[in-house]
MIZA-177030 format. One record per residue (C-alpha): residue in three letters; chain; z, x, y. Coordinates in nm, 2 decimals, decimal comma. Each point is the difference from the previous one (the first is absolute). Layout:
% residues N
<atom><resn>ALA</resn><chain>A</chain><pz>Z</pz><px>X</px><py>Y</py></atom>
...
% end
This chain:
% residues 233
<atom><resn>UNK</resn><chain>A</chain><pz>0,16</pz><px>0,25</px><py>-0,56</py></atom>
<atom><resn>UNK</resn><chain>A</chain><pz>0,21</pz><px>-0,32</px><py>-0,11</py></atom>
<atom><resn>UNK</resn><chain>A</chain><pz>-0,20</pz><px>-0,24</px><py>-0,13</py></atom>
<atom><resn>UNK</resn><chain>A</chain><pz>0,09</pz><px>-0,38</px><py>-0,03</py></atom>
<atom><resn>UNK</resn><chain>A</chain><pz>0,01</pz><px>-0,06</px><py>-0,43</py></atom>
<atom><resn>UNK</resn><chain>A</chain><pz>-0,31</pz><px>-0,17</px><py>-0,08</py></atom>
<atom><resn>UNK</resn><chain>A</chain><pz>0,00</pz><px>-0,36</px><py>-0,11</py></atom>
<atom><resn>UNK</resn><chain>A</chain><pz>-0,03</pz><px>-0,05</px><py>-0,45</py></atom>
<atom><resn>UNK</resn><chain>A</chain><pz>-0,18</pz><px>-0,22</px><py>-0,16</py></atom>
<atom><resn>UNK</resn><chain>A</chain><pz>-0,22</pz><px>0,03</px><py>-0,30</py></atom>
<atom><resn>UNK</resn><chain>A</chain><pz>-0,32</pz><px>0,02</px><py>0,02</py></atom>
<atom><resn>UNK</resn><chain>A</chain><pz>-0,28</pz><px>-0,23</px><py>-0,01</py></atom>
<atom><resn>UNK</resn><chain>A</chain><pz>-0,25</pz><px>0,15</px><py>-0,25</py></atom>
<atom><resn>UNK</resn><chain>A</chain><pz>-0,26</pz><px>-0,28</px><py>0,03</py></atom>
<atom><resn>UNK</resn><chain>A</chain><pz>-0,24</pz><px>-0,03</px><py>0,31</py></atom>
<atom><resn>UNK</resn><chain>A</chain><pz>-0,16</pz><px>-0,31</px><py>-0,13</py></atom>
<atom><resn>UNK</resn><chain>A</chain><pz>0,32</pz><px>-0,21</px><py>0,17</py></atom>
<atom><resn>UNK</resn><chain>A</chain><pz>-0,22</pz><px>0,09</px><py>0,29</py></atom>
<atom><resn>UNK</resn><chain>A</chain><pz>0,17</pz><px>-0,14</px><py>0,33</py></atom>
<atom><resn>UNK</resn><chain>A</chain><pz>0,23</pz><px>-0,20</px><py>-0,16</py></atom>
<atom><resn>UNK</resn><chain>A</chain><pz>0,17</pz><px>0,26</px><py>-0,21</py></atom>
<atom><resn>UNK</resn><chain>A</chain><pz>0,01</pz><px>0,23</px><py>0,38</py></atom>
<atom><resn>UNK</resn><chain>A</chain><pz>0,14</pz><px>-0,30</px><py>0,18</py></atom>
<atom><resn>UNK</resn><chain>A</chain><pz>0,28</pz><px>-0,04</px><py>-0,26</py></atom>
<atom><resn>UNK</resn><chain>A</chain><pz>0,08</pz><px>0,38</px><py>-0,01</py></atom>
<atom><resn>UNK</resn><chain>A</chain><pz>0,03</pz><px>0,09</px><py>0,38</py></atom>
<atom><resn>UNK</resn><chain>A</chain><pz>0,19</pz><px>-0,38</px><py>0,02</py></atom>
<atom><resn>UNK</resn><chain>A</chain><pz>0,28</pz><px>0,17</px><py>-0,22</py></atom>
<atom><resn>UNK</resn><chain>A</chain><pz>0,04</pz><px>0,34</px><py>0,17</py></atom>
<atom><resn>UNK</resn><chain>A</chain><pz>-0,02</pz><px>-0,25</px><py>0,31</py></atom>
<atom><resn>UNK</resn><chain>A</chain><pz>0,30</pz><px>-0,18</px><py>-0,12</py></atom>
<atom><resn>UNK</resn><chain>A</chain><pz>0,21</pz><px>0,29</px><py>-0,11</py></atom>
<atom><resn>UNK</resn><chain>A</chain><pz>-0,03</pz><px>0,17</px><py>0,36</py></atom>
<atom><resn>UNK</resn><chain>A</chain><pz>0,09</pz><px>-0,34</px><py>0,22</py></atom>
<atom><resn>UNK</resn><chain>A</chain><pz>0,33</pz><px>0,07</px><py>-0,24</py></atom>
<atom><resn>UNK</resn><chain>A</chain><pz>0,02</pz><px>0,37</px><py>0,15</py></atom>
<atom><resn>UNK</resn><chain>A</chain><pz>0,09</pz><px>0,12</px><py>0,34</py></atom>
<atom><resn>UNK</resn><chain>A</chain><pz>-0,26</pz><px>0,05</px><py>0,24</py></atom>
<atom><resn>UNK</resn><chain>A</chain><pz>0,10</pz><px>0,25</px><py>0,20</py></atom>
<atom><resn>UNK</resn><chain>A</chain><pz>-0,20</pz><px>0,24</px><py>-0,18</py></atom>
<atom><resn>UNK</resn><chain>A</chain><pz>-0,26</pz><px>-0,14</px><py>0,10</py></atom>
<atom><resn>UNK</resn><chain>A</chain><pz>0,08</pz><px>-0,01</px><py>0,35</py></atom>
<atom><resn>UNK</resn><chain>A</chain><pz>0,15</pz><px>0,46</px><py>-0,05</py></atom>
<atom><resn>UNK</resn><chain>A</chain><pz>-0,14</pz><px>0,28</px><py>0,16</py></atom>
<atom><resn>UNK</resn><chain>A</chain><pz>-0,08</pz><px>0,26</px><py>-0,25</py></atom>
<atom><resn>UNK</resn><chain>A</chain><pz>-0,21</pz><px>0,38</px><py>0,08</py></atom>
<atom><resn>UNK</resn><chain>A</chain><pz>-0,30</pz><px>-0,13</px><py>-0,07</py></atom>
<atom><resn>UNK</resn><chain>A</chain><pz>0,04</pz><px>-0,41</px><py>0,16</py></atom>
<atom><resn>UNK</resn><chain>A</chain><pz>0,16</pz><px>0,15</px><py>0,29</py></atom>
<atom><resn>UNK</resn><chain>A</chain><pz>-0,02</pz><px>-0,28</px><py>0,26</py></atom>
<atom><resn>UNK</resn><chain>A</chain><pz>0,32</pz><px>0,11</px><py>0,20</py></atom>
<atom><resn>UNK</resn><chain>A</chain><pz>-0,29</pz><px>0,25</px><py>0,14</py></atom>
<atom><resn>UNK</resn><chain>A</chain><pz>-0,08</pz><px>-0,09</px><py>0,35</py></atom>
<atom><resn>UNK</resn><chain>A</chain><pz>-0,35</pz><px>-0,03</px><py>-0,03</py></atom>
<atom><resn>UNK</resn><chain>A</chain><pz>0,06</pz><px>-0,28</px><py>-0,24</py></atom>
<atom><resn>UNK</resn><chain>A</chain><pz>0,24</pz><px>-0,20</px><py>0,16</py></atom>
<atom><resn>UNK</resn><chain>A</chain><pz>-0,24</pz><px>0,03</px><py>0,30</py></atom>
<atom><resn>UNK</resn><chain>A</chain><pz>-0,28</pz><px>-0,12</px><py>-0,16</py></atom>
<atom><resn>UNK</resn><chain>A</chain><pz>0,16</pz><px>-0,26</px><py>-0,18</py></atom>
<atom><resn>UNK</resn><chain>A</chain><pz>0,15</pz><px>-0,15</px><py>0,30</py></atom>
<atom><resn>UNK</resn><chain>A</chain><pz>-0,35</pz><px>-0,05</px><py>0,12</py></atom>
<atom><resn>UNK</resn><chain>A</chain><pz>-0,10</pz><px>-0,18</px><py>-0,32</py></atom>
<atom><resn>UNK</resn><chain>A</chain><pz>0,31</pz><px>-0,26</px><py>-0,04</py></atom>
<atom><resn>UNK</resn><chain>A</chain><pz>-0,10</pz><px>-0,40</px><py>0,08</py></atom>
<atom><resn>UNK</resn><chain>A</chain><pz>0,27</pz><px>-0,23</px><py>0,02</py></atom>
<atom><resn>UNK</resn><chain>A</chain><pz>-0,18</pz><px>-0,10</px><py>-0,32</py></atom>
<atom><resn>UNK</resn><chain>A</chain><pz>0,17</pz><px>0,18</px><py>-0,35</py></atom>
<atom><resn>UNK</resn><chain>A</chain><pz>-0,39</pz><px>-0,08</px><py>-0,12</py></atom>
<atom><resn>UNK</resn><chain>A</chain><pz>-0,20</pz><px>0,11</px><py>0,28</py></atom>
<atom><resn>UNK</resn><chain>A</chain><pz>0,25</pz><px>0,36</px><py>0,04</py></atom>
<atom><resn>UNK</resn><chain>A</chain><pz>-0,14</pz><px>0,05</px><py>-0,39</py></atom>
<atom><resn>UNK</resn><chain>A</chain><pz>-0,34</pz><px>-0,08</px><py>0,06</py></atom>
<atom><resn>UNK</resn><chain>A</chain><pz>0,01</pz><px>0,23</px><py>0,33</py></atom>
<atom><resn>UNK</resn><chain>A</chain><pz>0,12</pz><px>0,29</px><py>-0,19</py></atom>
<atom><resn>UNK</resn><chain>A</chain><pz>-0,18</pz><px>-0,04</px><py>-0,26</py></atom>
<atom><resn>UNK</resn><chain>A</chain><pz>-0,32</pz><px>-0,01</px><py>0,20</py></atom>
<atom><resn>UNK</resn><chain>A</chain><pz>0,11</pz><px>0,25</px><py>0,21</py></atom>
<atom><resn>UNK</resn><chain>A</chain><pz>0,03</pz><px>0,26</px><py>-0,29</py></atom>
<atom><resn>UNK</resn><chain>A</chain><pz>-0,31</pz><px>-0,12</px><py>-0,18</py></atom>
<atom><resn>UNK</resn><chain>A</chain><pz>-0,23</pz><px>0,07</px><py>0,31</py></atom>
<atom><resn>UNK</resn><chain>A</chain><pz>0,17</pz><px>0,22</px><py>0,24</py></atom>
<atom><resn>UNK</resn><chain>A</chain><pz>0,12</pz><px>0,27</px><py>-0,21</py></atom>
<atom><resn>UNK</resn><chain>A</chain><pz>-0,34</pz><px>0,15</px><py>-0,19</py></atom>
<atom><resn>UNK</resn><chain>A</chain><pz>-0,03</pz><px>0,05</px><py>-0,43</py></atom>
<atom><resn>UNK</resn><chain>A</chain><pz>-0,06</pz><px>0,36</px><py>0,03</py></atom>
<atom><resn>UNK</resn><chain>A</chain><pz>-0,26</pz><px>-0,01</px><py>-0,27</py></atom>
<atom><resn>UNK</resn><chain>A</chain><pz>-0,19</pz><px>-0,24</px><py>0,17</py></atom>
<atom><resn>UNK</resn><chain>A</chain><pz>0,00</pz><px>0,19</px><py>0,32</py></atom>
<atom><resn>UNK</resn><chain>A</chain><pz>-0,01</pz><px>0,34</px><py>-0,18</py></atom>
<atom><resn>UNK</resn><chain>A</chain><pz>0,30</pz><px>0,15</px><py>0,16</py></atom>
<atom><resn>UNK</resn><chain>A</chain><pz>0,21</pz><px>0,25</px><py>-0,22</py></atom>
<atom><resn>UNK</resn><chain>A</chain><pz>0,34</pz><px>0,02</px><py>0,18</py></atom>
<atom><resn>UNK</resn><chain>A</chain><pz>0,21</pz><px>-0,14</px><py>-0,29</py></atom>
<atom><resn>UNK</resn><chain>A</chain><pz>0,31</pz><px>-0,21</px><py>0,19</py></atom>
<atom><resn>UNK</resn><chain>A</chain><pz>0,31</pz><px>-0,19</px><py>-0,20</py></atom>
<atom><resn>UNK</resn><chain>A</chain><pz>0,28</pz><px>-0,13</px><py>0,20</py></atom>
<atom><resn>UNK</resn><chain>A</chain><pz>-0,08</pz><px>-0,28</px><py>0,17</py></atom>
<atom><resn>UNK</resn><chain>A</chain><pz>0,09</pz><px>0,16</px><py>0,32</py></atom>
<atom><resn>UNK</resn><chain>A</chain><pz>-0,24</pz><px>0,27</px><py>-0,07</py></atom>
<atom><resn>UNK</resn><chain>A</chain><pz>-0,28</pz><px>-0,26</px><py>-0,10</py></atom>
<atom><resn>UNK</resn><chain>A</chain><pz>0,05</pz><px>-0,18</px><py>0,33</py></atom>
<atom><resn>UNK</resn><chain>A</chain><pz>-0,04</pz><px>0,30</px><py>0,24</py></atom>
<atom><resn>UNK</resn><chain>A</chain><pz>-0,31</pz><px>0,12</px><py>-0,18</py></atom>
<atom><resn>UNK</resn><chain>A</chain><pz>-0,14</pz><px>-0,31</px><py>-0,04</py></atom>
<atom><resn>UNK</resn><chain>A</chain><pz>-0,18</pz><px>0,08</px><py>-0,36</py></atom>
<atom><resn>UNK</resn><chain>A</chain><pz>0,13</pz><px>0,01</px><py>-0,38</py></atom>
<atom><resn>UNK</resn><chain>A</chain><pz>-0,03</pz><px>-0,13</px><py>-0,35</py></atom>
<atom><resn>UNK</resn><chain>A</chain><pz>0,09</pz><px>-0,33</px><py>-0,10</py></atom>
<atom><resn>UNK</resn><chain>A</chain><pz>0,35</pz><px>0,15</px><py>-0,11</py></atom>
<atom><resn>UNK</resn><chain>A</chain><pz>0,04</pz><px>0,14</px><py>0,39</py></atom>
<atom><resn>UNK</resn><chain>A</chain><pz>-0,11</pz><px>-0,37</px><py>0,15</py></atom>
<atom><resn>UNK</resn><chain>A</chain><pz>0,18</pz><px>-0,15</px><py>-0,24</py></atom>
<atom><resn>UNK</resn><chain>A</chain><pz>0,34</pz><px>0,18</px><py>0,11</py></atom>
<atom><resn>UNK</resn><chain>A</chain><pz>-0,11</pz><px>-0,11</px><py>0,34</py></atom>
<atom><resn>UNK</resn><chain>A</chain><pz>-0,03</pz><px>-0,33</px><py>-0,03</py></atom>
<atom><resn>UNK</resn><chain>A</chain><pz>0,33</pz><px>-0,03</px><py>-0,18</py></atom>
<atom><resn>UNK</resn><chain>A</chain><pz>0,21</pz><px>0,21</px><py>0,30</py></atom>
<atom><resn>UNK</resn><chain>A</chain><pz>-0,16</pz><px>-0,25</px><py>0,23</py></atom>
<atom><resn>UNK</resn><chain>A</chain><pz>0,12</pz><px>-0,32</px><py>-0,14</py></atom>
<atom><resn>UNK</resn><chain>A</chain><pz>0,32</pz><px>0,14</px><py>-0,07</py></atom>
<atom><resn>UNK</resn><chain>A</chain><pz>0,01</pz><px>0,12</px><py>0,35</py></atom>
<atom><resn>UNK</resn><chain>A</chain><pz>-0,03</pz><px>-0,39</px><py>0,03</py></atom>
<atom><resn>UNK</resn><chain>A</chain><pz>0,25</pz><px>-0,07</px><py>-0,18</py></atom>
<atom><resn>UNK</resn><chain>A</chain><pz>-0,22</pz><px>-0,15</px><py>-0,32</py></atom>
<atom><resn>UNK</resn><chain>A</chain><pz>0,13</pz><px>0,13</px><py>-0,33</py></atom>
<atom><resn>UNK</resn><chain>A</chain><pz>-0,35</pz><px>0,21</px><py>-0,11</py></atom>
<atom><resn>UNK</resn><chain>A</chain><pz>-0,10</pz><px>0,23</px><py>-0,33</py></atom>
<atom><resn>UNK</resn><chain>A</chain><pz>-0,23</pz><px>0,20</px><py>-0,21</py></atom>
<atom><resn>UNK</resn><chain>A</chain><pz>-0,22</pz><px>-0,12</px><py>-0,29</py></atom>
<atom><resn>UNK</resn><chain>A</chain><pz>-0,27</pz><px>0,18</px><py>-0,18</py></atom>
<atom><resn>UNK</resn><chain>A</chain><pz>-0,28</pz><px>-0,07</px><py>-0,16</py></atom>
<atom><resn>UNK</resn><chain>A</chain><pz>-0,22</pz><px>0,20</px><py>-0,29</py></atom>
<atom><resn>UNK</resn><chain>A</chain><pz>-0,37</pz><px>0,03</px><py>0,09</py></atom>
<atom><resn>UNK</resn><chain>A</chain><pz>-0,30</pz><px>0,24</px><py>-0,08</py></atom>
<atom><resn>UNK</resn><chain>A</chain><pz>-0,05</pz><px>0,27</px><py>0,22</py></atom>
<atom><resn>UNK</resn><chain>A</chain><pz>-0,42</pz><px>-0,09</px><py>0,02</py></atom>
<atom><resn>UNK</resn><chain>A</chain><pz>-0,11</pz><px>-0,20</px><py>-0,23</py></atom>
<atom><resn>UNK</resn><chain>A</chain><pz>0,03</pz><px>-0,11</px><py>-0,37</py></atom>
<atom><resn>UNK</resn><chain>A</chain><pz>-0,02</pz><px>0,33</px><py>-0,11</py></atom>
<atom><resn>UNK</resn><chain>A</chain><pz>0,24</pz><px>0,20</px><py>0,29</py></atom>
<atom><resn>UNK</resn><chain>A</chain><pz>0,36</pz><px>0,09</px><py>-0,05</py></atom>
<atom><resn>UNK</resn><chain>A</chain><pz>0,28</pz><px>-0,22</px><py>0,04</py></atom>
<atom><resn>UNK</resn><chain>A</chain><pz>0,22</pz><px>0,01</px><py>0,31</py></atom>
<atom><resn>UNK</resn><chain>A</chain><pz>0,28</pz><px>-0,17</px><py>0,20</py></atom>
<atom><resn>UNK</resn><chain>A</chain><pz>-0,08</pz><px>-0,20</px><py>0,28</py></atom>
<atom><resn>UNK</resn><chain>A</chain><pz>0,24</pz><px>-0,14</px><py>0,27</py></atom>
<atom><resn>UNK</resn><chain>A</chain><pz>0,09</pz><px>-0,36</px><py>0,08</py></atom>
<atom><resn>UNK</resn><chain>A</chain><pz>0,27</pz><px>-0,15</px><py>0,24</py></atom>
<atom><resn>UNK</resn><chain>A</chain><pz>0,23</pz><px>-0,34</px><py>-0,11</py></atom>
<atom><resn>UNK</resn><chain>A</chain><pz>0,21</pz><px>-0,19</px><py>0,28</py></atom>
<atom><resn>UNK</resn><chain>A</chain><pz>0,28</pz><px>-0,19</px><py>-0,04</py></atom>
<atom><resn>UNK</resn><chain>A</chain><pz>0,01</pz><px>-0,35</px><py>0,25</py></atom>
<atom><resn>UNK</resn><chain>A</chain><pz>0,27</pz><px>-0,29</px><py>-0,08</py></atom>
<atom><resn>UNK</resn><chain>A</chain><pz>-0,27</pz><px>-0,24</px><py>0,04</py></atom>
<atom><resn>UNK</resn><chain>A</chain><pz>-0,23</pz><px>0,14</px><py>-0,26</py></atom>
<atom><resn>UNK</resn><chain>A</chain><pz>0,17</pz><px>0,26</px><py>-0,22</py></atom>
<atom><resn>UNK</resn><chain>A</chain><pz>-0,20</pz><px>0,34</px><py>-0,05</py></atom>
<atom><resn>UNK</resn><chain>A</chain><pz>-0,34</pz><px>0,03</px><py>0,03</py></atom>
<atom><resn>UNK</resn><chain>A</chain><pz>-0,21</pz><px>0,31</px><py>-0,01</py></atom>
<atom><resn>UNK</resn><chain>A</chain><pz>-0,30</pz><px>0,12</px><py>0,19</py></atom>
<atom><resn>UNK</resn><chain>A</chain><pz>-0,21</pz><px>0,29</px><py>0,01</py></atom>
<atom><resn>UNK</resn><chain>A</chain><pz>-0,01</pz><px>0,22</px><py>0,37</py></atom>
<atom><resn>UNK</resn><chain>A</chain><pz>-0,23</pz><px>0,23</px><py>-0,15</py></atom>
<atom><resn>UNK</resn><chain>A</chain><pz>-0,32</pz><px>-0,08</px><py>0,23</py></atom>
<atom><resn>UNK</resn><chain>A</chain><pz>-0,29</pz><px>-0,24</px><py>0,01</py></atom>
<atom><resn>UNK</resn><chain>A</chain><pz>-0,33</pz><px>0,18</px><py>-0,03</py></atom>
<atom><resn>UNK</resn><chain>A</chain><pz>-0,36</pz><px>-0,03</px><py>-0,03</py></atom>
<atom><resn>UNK</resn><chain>A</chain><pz>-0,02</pz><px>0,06</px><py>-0,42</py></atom>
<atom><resn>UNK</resn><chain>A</chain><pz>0,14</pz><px>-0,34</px><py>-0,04</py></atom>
<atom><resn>UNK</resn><chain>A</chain><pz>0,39</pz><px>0,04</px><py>0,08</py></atom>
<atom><resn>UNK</resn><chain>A</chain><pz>0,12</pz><px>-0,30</px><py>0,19</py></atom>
<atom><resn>UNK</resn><chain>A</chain><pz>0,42</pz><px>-0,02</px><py>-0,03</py></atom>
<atom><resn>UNK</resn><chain>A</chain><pz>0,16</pz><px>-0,23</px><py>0,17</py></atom>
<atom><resn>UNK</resn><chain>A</chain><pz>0,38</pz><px>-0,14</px><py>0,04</py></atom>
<atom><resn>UNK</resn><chain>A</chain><pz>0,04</pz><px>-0,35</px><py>-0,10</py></atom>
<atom><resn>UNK</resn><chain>A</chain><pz>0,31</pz><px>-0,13</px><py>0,05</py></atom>
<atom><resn>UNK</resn><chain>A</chain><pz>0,13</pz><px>-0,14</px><py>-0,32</py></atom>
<atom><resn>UNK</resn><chain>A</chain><pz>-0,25</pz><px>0,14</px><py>-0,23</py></atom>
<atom><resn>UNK</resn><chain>A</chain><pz>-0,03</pz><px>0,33</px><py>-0,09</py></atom>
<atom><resn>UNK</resn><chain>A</chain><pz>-0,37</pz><px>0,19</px><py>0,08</py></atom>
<atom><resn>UNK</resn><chain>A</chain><pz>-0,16</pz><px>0,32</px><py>-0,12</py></atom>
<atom><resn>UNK</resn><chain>A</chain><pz>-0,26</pz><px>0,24</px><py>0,11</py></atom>
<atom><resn>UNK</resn><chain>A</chain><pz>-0,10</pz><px>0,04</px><py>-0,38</py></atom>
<atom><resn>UNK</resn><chain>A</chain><pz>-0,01</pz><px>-0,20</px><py>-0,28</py></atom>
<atom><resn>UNK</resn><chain>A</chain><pz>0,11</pz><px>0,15</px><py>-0,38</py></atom>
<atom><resn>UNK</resn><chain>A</chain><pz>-0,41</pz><px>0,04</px><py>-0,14</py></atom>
<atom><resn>UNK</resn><chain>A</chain><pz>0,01</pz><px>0,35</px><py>-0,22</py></atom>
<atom><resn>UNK</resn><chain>A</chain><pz>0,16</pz><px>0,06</px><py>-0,34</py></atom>
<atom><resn>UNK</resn><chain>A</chain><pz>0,36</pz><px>0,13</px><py>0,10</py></atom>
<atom><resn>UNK</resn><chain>A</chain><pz>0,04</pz><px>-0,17</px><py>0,32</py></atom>
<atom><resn>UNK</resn><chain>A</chain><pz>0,33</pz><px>-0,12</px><py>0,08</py></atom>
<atom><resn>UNK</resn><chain>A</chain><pz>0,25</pz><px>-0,18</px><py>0,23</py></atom>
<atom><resn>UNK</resn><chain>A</chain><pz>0,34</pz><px>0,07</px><py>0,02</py></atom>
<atom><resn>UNK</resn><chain>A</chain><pz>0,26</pz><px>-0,28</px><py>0,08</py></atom>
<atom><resn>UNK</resn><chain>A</chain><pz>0,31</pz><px>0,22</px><py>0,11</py></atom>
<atom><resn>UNK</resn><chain>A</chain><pz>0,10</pz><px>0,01</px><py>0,34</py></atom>
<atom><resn>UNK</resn><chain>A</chain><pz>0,15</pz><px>0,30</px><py>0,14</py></atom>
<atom><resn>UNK</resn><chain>A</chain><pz>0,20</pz><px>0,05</px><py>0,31</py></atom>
<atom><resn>UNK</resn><chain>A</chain><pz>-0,09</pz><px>0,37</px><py>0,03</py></atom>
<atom><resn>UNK</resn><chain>A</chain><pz>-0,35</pz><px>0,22</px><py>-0,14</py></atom>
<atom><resn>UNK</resn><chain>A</chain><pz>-0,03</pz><px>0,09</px><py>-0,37</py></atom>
<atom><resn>UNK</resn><chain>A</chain><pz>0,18</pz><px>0,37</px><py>-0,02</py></atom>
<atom><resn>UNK</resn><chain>A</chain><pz>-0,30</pz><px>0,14</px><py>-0,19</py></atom>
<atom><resn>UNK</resn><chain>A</chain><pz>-0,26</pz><px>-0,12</px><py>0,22</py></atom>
<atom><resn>UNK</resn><chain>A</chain><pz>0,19</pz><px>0,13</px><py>0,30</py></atom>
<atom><resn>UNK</resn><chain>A</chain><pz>0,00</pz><px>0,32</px><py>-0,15</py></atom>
<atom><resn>UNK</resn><chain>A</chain><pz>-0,36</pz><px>0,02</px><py>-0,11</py></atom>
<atom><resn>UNK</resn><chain>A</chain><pz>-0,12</pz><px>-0,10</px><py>0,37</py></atom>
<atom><resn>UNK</resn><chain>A</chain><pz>0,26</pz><px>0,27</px><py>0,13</py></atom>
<atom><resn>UNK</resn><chain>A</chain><pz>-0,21</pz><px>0,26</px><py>-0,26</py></atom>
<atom><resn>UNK</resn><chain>A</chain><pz>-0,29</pz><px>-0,09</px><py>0,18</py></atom>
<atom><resn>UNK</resn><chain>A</chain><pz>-0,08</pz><px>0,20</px><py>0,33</py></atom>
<atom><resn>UNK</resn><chain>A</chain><pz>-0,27</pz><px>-0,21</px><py>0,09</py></atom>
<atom><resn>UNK</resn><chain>A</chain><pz>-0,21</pz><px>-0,30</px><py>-0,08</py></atom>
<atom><resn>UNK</resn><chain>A</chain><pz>-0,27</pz><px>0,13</px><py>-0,22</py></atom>
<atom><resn>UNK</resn><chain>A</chain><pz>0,27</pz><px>0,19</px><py>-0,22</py></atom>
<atom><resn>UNK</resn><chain>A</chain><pz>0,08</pz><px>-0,35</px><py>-0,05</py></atom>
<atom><resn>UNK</resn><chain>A</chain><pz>-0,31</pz><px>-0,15</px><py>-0,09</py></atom>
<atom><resn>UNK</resn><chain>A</chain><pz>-0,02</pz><px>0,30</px><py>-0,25</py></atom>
<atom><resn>UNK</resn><chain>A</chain><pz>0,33</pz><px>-0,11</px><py>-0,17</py></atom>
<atom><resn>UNK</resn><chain>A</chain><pz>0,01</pz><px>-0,38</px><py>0,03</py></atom>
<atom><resn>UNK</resn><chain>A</chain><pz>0,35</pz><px>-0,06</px><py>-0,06</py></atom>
<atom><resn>UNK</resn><chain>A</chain><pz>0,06</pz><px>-0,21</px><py>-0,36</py></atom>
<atom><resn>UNK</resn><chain>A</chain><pz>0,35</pz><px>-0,05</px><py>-0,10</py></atom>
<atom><resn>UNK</resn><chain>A</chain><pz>-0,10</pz><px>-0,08</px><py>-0,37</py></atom>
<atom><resn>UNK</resn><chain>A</chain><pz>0,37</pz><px>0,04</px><py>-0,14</py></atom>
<atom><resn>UNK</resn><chain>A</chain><pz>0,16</pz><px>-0,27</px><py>0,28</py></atom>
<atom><resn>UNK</resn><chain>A</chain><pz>0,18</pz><px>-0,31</px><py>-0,15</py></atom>
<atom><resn>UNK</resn><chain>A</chain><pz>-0,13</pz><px>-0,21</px><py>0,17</py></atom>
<atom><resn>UNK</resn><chain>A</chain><pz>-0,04</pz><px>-0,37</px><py>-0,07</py></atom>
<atom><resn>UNK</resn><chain>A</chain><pz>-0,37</pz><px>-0,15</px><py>0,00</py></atom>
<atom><resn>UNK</resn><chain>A</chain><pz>-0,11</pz><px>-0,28</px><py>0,14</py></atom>
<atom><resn>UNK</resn><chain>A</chain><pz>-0,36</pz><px>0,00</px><py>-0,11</py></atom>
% end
């Protein structure tokens, strides 16, 4: 699968520049893609494939004649609508976005790819980040976890996290102009990344592809050590 090239930068080694040393970071890769095309933000790929009729139908429903209120509808939409199969304990592993919205479960990487087909069904340029968290706990393995960033004239990109509010503590929501997670960076090891990419990381496609369900993935947490990435925090 073609991949859009990921954004360089070199890395920021420090995590005592705290928010400041974040802002600055995803400010630059900000600037670089206002300088690129956006219309791959805005392409159908395999896996963001919101030419599917079941997308288009559902984000018809969703548009506002507000840009802002379209985003905050879709995000919302994905966030409760469509369940976080671990939190529901389902085990039917779904990627493409059409896929995702039919069965109405998935990972954070399956509502991710969601919520991006649905704003660009809207026409709002829309991508994948990722972010490096522990599994469980301090002492847990490392693993990926999916995030969504949107693109409006008005703001710039912002990112926001459609993975699922829940009773443990996780309360996401989409701020226009600000950017909002489900989980802060607390363990040894955790990271954010500031790329943006217009279609899923190849390996991590793979990987969930491997998996025939959801608890094979929860047995191999997918950890892309080797990615050159640039980090934010």
């Amino acid at each position: 699968m073609e991949s859009t090239p990921p954004l360089r930068a070199n890395v920021l080694r420090r995590r005592n520049f705290g928010a400041i040393a974040r802002s600055l970071a995803f400010s630059l890769i900000y600037q670089r893609l206002i300088l690129q095309d956006l219309d791959p933000y805005l392409a159908a790929c395999p896996v963001i494939d919101w030419h599917h009729p079941a997308i288009t139908a559902q984000a018809l429903i969703l548009a506002d004649d507000s840009v802002e209120q379209t985003v905050i509808n879709c995000f919302e939409f994905v966030r409760d609508q469509i369940e976080h199969v671990i939190d529901f304990q389902r085990d039917t592993m779904t990627i493409k976005a059409s896929e995702v919205l039919i069965q109405g479960s998935s990972l954070c990487f399956g509502k991710s790819h969601l919520l991006v087909a649905l704003l660009r069904a809207n026409g709002i340029a829309a991508g994948l980040c990722y972010q490096r968290l522990r599994w469980d706990g301090a002492d847990s393995a490392l693993s990926w976890h999916g995030l969504v960033a949107y693109w409006l004239a008005s703001h710039g990109w912002h990112r926001c996290d459609p993975r699922g509010n829940s009773s443990l503590g996780v309360n996401a929501q989409c701020k226009i102009g600000q950017d909002d997670f489900a989980f802060a960076l607390t363990h040894s090891g955790e990271q954010l990344f500031a790329e943006i990419w217009a279609q899923p990381w190849p390996a991590l496609v793979t990987h969930l592809e491997r998996c025939a369900t959801v608890d094979a993935y929860c047995n191999y947490p997918f950890d892309d050590s080797a990615a050159e990435l640039t980090l934010v925090a």
